[in-house]
mmCIF file of the N, C-alpha and C atoms, coordinates in Angstrom:
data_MODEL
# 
_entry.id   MODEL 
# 
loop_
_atom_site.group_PDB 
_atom_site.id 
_atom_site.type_symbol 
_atom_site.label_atom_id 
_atom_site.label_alt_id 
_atom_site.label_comp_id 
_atom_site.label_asym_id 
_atom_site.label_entity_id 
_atom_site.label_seq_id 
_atom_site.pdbx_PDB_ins_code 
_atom_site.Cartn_x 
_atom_site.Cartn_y 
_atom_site.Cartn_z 
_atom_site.occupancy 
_atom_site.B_iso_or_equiv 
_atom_site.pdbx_formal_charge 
_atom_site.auth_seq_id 
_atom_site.auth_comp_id 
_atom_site.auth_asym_id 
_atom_site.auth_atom_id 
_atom_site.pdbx_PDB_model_num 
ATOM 1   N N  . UNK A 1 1  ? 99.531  111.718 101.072 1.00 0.00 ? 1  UNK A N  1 
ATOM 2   C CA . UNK A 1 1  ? 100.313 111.808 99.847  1.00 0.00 ? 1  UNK A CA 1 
ATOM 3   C C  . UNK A 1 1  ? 101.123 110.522 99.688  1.00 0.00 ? 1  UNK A C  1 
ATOM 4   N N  . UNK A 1 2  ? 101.434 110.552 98.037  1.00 0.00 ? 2  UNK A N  1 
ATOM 5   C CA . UNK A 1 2  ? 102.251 109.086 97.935  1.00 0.00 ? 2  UNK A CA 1 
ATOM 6   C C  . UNK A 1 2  ? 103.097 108.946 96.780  1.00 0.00 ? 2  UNK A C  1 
ATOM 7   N N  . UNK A 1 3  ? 104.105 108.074 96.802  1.00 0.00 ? 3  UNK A N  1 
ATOM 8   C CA . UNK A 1 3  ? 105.069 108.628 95.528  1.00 0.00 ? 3  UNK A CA 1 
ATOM 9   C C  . UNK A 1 3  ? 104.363 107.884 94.250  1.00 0.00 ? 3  UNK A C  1 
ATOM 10  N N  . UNK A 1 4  ? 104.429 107.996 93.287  1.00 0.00 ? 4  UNK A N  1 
ATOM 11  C CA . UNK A 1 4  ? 104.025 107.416 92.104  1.00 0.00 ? 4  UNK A CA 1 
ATOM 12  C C  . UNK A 1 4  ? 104.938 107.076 90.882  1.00 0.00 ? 4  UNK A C  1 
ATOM 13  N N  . UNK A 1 5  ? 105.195 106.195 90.791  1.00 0.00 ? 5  UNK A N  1 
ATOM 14  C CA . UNK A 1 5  ? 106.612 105.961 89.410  1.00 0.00 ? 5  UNK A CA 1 
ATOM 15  C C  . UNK A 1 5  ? 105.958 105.605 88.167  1.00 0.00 ? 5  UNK A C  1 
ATOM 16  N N  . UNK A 1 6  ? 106.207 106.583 87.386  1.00 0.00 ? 6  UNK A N  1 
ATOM 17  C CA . UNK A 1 6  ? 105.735 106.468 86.020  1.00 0.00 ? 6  UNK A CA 1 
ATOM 18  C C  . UNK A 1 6  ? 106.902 106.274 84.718  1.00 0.00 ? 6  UNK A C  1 
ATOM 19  N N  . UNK A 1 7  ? 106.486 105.243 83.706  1.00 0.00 ? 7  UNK A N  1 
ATOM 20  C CA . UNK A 1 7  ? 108.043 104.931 82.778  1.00 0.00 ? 7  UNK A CA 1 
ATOM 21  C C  . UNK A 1 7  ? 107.558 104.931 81.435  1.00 0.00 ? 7  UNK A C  1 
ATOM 22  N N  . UNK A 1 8  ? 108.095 105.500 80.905  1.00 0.00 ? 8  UNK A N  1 
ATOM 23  C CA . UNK A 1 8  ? 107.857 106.041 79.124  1.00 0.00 ? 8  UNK A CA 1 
ATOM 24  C C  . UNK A 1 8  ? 108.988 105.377 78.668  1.00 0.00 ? 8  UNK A C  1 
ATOM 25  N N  . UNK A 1 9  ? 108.945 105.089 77.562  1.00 0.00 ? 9  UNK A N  1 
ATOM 26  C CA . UNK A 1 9  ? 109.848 104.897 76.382  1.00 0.00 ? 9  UNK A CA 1 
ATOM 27  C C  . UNK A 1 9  ? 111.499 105.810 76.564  1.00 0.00 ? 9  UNK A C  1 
ATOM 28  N N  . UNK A 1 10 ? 112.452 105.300 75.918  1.00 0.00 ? 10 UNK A N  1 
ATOM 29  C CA . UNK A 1 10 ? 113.566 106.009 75.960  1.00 0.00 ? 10 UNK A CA 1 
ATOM 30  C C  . UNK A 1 10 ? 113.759 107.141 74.669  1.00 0.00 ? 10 UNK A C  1 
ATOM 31  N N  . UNK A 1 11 ? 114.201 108.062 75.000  1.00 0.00 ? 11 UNK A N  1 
ATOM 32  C CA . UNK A 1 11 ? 114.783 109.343 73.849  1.00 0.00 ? 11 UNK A CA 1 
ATOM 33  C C  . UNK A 1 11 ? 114.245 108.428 72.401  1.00 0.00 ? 11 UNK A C  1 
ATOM 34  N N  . UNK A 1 12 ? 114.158 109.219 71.515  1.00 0.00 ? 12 UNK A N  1 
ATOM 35  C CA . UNK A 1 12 ? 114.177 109.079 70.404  1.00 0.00 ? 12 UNK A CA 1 
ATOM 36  C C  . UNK A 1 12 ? 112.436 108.167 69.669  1.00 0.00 ? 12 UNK A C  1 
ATOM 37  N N  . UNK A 1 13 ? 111.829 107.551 70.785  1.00 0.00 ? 13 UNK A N  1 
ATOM 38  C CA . UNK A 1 13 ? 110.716 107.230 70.209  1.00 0.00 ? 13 UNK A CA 1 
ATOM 39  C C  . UNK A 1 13 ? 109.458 108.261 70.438  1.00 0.00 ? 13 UNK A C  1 
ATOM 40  N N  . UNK A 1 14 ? 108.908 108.583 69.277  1.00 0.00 ? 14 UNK A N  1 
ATOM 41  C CA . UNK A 1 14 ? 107.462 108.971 69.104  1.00 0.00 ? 14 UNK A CA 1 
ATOM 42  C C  . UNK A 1 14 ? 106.393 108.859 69.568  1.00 0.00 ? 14 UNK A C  1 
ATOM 43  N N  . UNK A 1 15 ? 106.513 107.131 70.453  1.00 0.00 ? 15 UNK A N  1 
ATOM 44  C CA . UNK A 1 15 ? 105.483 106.977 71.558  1.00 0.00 ? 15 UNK A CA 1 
ATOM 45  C C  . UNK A 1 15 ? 105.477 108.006 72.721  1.00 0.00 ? 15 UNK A C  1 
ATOM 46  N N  . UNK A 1 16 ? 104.687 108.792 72.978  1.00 0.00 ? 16 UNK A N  1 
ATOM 47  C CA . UNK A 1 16 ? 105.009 109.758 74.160  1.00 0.00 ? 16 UNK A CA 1 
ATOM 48  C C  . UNK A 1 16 ? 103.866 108.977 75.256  1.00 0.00 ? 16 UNK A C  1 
ATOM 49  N N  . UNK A 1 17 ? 103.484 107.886 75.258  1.00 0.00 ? 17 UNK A N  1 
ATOM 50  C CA . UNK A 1 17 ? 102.529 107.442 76.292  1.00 0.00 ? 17 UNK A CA 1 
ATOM 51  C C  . UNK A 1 17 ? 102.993 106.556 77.440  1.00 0.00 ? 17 UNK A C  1 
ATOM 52  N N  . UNK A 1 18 ? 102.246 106.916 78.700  1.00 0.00 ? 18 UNK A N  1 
ATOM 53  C CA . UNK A 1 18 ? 102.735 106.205 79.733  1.00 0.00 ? 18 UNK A CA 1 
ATOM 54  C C  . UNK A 1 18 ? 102.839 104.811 79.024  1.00 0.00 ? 18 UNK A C  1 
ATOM 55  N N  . UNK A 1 19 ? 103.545 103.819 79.984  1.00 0.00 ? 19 UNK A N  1 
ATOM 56  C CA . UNK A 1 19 ? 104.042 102.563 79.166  1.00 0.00 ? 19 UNK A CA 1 
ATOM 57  C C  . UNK A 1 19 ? 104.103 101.945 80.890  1.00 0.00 ? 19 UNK A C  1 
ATOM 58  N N  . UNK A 1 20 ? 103.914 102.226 82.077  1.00 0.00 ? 20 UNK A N  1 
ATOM 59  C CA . UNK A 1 20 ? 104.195 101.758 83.030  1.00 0.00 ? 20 UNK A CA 1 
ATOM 60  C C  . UNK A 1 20 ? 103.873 102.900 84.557  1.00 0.00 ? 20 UNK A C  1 
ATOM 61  N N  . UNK A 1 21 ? 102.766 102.519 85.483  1.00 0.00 ? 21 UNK A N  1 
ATOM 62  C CA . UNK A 1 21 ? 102.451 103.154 86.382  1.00 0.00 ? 21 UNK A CA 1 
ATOM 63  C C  . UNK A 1 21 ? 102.795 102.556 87.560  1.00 0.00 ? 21 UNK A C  1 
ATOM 64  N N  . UNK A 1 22 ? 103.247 103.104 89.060  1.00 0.00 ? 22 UNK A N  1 
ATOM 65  C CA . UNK A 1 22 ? 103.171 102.525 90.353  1.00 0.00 ? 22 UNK A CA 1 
ATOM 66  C C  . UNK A 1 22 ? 102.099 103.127 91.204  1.00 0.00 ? 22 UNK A C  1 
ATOM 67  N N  . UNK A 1 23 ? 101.480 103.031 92.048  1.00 0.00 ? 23 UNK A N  1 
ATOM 68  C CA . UNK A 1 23 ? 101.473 103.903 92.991  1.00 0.00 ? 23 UNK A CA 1 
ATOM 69  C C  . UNK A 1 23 ? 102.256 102.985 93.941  1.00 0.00 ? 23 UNK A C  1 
ATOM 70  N N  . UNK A 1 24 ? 103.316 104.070 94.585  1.00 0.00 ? 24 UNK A N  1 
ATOM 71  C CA . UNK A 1 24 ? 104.156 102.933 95.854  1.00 0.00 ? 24 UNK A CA 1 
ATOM 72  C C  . UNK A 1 24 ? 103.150 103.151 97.196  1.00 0.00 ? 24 UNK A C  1 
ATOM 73  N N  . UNK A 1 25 ? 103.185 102.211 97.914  1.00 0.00 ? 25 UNK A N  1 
ATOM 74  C CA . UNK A 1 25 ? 102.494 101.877 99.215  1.00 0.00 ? 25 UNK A CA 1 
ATOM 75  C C  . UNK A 1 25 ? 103.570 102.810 100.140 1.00 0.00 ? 25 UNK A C  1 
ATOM 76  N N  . UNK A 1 26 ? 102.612 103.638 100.920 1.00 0.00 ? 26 UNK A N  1 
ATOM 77  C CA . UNK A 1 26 ? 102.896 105.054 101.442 1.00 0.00 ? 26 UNK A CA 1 
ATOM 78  C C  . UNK A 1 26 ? 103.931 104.811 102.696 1.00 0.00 ? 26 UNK A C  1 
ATOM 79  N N  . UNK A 1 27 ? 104.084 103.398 103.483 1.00 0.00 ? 27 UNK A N  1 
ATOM 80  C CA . UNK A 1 27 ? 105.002 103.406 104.052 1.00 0.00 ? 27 UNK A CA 1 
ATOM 81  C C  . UNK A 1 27 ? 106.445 103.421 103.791 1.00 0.00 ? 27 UNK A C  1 
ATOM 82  N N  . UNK A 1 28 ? 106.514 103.370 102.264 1.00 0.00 ? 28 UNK A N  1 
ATOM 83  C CA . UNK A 1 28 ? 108.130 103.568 102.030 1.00 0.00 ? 28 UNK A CA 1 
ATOM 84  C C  . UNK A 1 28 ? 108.694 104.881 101.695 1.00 0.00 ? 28 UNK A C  1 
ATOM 85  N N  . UNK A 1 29 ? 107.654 105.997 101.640 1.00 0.00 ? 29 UNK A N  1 
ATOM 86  C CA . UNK A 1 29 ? 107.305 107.340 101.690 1.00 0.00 ? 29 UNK A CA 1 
ATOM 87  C C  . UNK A 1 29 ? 109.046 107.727 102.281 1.00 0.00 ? 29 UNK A C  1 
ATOM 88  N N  . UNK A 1 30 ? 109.169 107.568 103.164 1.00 0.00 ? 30 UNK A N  1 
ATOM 89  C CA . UNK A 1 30 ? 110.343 108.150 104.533 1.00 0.00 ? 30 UNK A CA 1 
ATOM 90  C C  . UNK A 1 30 ? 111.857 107.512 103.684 1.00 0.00 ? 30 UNK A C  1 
ATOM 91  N N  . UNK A 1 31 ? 111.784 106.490 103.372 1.00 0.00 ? 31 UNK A N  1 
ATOM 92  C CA . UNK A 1 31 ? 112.843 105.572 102.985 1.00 0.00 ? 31 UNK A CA 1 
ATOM 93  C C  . UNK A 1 31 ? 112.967 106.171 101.668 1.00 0.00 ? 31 UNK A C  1 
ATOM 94  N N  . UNK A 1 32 ? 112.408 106.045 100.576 1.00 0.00 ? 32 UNK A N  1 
ATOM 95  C CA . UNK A 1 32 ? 112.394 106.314 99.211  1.00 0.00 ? 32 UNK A CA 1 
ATOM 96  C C  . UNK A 1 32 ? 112.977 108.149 99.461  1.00 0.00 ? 32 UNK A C  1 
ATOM 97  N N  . UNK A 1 33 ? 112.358 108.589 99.743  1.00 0.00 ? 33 UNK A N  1 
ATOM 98  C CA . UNK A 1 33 ? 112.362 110.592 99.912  1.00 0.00 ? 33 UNK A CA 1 
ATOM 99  C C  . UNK A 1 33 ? 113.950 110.565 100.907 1.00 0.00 ? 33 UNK A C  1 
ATOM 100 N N  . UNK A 1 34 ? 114.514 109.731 101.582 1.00 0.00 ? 34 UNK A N  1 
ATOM 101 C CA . UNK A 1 34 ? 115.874 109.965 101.932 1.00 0.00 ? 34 UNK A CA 1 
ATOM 102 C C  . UNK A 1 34 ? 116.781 109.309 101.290 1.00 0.00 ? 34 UNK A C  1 
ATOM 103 N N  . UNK A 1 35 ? 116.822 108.233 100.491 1.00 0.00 ? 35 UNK A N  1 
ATOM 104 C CA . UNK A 1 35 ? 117.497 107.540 99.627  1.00 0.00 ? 35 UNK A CA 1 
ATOM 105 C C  . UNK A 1 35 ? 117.931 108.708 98.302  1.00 0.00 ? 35 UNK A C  1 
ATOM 106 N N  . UNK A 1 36 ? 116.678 108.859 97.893  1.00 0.00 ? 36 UNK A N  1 
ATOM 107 C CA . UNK A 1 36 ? 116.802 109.925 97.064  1.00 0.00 ? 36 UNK A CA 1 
ATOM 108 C C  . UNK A 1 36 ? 117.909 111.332 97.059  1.00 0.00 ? 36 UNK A C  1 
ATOM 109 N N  . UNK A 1 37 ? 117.722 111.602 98.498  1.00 0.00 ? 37 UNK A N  1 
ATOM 110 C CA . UNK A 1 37 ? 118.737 112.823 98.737  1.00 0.00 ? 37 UNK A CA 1 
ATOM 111 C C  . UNK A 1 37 ? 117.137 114.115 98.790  1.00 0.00 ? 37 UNK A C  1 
ATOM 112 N N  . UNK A 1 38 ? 116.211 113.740 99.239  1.00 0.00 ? 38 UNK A N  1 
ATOM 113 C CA . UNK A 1 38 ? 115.382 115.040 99.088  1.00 0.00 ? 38 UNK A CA 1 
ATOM 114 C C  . UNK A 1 38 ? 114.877 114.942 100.594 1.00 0.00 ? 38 UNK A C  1 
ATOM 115 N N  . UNK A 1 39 ? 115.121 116.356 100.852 1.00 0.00 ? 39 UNK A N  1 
ATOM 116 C CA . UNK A 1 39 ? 114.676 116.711 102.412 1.00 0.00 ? 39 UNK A CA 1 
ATOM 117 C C  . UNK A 1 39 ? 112.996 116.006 102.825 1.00 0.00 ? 39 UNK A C  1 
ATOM 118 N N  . UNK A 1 40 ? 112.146 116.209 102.106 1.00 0.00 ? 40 UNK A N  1 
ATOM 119 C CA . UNK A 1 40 ? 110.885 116.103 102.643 1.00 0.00 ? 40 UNK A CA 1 
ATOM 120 C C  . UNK A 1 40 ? 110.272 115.656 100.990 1.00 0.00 ? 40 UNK A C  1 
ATOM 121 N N  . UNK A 1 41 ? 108.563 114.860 101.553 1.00 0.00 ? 41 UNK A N  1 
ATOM 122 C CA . UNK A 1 41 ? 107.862 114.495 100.714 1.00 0.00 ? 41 UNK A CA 1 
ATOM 123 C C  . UNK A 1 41 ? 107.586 115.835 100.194 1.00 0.00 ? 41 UNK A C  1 
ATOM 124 N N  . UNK A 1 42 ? 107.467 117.070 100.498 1.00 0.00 ? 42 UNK A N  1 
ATOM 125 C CA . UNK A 1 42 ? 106.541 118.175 100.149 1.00 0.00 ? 42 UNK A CA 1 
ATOM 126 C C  . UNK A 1 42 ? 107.659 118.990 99.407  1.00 0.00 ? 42 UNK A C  1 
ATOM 127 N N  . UNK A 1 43 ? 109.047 118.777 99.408  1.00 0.00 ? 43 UNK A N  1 
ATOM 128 C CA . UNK A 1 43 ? 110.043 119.300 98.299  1.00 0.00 ? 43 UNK A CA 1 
ATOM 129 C C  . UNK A 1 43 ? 109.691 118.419 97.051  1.00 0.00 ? 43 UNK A C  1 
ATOM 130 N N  . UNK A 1 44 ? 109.810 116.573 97.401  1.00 0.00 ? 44 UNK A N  1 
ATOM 131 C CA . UNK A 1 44 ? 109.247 116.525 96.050  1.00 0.00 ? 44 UNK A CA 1 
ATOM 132 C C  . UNK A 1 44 ? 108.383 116.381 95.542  1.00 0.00 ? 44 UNK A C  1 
ATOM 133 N N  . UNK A 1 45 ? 107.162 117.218 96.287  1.00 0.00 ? 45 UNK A N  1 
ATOM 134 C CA . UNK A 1 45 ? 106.226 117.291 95.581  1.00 0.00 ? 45 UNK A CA 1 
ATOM 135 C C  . UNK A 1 45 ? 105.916 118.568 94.257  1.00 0.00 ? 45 UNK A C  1 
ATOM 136 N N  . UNK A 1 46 ? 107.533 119.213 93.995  1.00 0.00 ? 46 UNK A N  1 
ATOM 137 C CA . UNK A 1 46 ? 107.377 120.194 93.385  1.00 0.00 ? 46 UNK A CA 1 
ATOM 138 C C  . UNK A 1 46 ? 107.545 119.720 92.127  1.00 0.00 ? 46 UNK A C  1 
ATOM 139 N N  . UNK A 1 47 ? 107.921 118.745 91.696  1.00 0.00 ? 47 UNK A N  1 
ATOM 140 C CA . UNK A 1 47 ? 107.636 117.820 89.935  1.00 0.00 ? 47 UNK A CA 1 
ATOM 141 C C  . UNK A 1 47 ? 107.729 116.635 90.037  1.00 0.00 ? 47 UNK A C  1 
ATOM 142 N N  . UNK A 1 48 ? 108.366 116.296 88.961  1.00 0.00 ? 48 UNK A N  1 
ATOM 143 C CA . UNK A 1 48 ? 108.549 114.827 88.708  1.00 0.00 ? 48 UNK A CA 1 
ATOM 144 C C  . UNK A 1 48 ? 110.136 114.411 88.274  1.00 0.00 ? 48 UNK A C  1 
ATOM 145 N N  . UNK A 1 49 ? 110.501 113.549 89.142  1.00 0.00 ? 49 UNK A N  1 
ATOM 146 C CA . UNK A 1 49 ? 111.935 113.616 89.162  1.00 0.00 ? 49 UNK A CA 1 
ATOM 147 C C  . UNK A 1 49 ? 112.358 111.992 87.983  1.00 0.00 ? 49 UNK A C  1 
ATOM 148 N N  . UNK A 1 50 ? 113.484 112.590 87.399  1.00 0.00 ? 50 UNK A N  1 
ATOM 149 C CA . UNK A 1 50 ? 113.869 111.154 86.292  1.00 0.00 ? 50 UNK A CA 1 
ATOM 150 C C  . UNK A 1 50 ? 115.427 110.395 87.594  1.00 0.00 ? 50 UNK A C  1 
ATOM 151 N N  . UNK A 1 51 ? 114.512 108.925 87.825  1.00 0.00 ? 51 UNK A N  1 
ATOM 152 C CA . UNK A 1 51 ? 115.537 108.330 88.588  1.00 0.00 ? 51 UNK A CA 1 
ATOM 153 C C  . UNK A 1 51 ? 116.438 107.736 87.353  1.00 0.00 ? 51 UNK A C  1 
ATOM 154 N N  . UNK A 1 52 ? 117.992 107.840 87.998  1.00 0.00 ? 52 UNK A N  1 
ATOM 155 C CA . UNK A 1 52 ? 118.738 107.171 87.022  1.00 0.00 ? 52 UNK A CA 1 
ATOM 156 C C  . UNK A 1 52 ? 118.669 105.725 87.354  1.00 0.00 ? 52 UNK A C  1 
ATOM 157 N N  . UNK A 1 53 ? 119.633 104.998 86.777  1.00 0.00 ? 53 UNK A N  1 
ATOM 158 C CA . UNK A 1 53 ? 119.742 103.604 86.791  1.00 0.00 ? 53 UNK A CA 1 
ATOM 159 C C  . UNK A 1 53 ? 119.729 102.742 88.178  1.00 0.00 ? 53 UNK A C  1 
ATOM 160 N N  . UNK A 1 54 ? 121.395 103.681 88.599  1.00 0.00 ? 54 UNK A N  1 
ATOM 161 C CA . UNK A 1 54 ? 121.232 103.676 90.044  1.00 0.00 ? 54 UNK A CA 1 
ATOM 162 C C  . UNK A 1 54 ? 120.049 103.566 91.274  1.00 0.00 ? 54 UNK A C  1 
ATOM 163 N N  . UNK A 1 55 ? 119.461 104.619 91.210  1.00 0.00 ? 55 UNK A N  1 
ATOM 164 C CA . UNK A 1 55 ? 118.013 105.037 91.812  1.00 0.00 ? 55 UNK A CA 1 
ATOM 165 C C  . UNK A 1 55 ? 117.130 103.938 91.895  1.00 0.00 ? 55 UNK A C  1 
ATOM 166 N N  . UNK A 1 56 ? 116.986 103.606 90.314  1.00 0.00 ? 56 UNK A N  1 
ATOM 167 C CA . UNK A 1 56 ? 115.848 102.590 90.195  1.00 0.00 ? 56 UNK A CA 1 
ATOM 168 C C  . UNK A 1 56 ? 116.318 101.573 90.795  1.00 0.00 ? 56 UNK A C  1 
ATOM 169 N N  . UNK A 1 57 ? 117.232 101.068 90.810  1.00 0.00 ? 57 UNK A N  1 
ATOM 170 C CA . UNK A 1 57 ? 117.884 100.110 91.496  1.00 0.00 ? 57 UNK A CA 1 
ATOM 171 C C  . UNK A 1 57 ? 117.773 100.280 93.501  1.00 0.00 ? 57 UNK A C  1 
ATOM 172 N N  . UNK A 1 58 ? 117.350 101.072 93.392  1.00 0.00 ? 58 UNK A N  1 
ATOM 173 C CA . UNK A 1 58 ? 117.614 101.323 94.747  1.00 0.00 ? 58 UNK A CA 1 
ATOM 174 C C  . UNK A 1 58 ? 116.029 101.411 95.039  1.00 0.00 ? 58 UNK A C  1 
ATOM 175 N N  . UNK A 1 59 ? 115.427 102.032 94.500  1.00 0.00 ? 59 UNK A N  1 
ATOM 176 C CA . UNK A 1 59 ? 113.923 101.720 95.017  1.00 0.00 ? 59 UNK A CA 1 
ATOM 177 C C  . UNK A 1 59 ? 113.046 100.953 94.898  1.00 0.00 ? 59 UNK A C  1 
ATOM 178 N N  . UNK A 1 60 ? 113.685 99.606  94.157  1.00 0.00 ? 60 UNK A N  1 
ATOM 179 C CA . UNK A 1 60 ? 113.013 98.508  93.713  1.00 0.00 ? 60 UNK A CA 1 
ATOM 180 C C  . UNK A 1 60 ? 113.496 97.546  95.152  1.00 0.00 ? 60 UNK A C  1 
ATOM 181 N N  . UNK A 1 61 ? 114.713 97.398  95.642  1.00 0.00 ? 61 UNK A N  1 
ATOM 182 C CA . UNK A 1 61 ? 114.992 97.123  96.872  1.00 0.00 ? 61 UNK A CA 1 
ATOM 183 C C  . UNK A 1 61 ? 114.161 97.643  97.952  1.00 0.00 ? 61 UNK A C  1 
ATOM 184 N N  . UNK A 1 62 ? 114.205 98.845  98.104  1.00 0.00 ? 62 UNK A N  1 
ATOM 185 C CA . UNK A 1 62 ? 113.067 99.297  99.347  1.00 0.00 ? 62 UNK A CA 1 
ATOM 186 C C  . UNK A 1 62 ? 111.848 98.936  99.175  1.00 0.00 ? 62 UNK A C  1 
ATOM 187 N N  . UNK A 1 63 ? 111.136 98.995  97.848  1.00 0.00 ? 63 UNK A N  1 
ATOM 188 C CA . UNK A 1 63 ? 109.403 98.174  97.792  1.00 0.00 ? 63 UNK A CA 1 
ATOM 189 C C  . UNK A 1 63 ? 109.604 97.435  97.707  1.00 0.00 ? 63 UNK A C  1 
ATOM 190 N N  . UNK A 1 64 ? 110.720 96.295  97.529  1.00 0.00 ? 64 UNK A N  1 
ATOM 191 C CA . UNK A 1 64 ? 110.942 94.688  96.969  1.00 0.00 ? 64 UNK A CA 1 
ATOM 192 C C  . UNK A 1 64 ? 109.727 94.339  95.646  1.00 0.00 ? 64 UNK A C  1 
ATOM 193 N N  . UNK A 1 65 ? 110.332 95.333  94.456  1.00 0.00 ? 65 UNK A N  1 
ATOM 194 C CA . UNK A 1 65 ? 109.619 94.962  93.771  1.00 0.00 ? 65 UNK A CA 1 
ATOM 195 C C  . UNK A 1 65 ? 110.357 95.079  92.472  1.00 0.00 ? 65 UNK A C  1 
ATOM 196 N N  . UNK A 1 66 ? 110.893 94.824  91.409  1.00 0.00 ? 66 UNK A N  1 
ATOM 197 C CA . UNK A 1 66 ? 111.281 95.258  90.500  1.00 0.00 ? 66 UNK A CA 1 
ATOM 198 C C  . UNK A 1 66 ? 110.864 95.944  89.151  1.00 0.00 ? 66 UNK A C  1 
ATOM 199 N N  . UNK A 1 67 ? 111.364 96.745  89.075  1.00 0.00 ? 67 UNK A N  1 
ATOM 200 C CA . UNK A 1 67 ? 111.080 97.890  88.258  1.00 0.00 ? 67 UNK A CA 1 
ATOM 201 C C  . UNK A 1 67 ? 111.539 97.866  86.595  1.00 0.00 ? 67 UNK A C  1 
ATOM 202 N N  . UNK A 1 68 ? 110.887 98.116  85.371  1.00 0.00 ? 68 UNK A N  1 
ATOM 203 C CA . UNK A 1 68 ? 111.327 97.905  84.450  1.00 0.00 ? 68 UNK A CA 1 
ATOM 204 C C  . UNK A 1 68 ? 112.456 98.530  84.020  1.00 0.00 ? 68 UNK A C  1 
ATOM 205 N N  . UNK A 1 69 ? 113.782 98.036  83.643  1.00 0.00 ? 69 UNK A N  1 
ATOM 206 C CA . UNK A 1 69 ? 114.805 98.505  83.464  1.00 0.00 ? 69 UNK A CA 1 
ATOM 207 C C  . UNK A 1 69 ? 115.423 99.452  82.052  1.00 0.00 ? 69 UNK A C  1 
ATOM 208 N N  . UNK A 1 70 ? 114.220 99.060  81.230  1.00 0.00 ? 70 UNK A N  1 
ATOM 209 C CA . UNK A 1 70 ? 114.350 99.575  79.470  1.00 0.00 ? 70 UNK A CA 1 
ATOM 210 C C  . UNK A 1 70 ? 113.156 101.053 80.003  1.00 0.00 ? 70 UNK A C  1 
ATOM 211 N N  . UNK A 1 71 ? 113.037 100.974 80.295  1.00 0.00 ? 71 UNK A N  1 
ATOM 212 C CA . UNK A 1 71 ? 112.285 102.442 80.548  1.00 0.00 ? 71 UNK A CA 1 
ATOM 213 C C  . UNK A 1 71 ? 112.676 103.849 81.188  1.00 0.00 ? 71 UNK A C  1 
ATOM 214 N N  . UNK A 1 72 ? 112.204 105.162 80.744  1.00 0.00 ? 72 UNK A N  1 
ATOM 215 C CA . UNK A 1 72 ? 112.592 106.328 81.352  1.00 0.00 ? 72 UNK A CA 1 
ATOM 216 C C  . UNK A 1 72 ? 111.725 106.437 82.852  1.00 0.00 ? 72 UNK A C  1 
ATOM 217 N N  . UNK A 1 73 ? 112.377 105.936 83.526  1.00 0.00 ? 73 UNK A N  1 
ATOM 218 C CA . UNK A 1 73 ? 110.957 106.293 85.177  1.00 0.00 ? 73 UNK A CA 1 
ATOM 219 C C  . UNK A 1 73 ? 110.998 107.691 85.848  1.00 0.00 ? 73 UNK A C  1 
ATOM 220 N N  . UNK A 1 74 ? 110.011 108.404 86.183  1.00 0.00 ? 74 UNK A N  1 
ATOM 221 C CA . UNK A 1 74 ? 109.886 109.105 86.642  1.00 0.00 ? 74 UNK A CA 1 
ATOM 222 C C  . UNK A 1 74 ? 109.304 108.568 88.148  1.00 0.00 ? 74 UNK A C  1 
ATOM 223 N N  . UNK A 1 75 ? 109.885 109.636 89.295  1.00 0.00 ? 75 UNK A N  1 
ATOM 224 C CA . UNK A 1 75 ? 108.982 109.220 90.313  1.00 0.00 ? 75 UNK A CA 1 
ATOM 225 C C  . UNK A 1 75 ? 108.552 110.849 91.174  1.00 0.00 ? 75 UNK A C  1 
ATOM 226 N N  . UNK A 1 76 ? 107.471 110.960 91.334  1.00 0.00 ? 76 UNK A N  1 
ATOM 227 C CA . UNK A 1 76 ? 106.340 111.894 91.930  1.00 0.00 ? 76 UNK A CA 1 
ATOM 228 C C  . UNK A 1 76 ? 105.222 112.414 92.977  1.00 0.00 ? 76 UNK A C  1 
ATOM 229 N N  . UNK A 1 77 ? 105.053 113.033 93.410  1.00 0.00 ? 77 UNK A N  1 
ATOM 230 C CA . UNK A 1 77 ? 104.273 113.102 94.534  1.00 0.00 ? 77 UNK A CA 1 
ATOM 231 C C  . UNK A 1 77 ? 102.720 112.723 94.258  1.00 0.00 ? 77 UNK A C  1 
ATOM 232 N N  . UNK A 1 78 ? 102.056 112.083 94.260  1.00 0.00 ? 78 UNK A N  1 
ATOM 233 C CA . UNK A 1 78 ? 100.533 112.728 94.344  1.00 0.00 ? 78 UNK A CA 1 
ATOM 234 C C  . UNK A 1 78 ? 99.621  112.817 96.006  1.00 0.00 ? 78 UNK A C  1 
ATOM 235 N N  . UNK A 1 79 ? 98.608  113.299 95.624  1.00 0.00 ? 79 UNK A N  1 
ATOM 236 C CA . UNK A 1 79 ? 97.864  113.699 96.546  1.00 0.00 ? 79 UNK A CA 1 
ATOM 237 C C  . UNK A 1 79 ? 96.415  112.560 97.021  1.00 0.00 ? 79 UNK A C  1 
# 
C-alpha cells in the first residue's frame, strides 16, 4: 500500500476534475501516517483525508518535493 495526494480546484469552481496526482514513494509511508496524527496506514486507509495548509507544508518536507499550494489536496491510501 501507498499514500496518494490528489488536488482539485478550490470551493466555488465547476471544474470538479483531478488537476494534480502523486503517488508518494512508499518509504515515507511511516513518516507521513505519524506526522499526520493517524495511528496506522490501514486507519487511513478508510478515505481520503483534506490536508490543510499546514500539512501540505509538512509533507512536501518529508518527500522533498513541493506540492501545489493553490489547490484542495487530498491524501489517501491505495492498494
Amino acid at each position: 500500500m501507498y499514500l496518494c495526494i490528489s488536488g482539485f480546484l478550490p470551493n466555488g469552481s465547476e471544474d470538479d476534475l483531478i488537476k494534480f496526482e502523486l503517488d508518494v514513494n512508499a518509504s515515507f509511508n511511516d513518516q507521513i501516517v505519524k506526522a499526520l496524527g493517524h495511528k496506522s496506514l490501514n486507519a487511513m486507509a478508510q478515505g481520503e483525508w483534506l490536508l490543510t495548509s499546514e500539512q501540505v507544508e509538512l509533507v512536501s518536507e518529508i518527500i522533498g518535493q513541493s506540492l501545489p499550494p493553490d489547490l484542495k489536496l487530498f491524501i489517501g491510501v491505495e492498494a
